[in-house]
LUMSEBA-897066 format. One record per residue (C-alpha): residue number from 0; residue in one letter; chain; x, y, z. Coordinates in steps of 0.5 Angstrom, whole numbers. Layout:
BEGIN
R   num   residuo   cadena       x       y       z
R   NUM         A        A       X       Y       Z
...
REM end
This chain:
BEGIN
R   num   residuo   cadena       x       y       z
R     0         X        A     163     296     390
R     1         X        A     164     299     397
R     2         X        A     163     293     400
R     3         X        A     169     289     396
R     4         X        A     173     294     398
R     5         X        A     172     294     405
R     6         X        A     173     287     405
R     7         X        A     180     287     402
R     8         X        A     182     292     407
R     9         X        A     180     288     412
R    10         X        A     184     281     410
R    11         X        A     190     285     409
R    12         X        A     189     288     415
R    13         X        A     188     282     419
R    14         X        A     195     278     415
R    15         X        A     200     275     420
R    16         X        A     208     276     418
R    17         X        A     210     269     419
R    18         X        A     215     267     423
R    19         X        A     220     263     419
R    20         X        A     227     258     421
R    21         X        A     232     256     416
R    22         X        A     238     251     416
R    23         X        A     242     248     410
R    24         X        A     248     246     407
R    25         X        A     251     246     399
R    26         X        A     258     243     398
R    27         X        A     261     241     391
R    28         X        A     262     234     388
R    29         X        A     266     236     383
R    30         X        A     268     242     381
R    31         X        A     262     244     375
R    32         X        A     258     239     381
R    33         X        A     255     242     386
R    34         X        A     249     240     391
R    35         X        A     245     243     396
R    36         X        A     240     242     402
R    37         X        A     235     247     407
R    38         X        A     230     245     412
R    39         X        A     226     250     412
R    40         X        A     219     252     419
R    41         X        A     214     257     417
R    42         X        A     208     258     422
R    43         X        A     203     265     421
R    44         X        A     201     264     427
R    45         X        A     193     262     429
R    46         X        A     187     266     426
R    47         X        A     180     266     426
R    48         X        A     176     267     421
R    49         X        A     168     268     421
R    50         X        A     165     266     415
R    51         X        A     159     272     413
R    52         X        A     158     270     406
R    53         X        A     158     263     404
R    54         X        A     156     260     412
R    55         X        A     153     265     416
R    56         X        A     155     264     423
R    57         X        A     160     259     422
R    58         X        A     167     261     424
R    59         X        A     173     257     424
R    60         X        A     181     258     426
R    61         X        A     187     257     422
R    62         X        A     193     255     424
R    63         X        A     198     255     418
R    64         X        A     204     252     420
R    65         X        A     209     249     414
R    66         X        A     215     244     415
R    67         X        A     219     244     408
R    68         X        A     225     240     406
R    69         X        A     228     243     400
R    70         X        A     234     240     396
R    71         X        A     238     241     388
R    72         X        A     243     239     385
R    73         X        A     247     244     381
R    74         X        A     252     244     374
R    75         X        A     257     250     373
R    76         X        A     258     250     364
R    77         X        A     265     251     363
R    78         X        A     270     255     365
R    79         X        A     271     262     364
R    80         X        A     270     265     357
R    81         X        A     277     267     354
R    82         X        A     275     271     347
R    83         X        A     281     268     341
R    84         X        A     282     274     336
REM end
């Protein structure tokens, strides 16, 4: 069990913060009718990891690096709810 833990605290301690650009747009088509998009850099920076368990003496390097396009498409129900009595 000790082990385990080690090794988790050890992978925590080893996590990048990513660095992160985002960029997007929205506008209304109408007014329930509404559209976005984002474009979206993500880089955790580069890592080294050796493997102990599986490969023993084998080490690989990481560079995660994500480019992401996002894009939605809203509708907006109604209008404001007036109760009539």
């Amino acid at each position: 069990m000790d082990h385990i833990t080690c090794s988790r605290r050890a992978v925590r301690d080893r996590l990048h913060h990513p660095h992160r650009l985002a960029v997007g747009a929205g506008c209304c088509f109408t007014p329930n009718w509404s559209g976005r998009v984002e474009y979206r850099y993500t880089d955790f920076g580069n890592f080294r990891n050796n493997s102990t368990v599986s490969f023993p003496g084998l080490s690989y390097e990481h560079d995660p690096v994500f480019y992401t396009v996002r894009a939605g498409v809203s509708y907006r129900f109604g209008g404001p709810v007036v109760a009539k009595y």
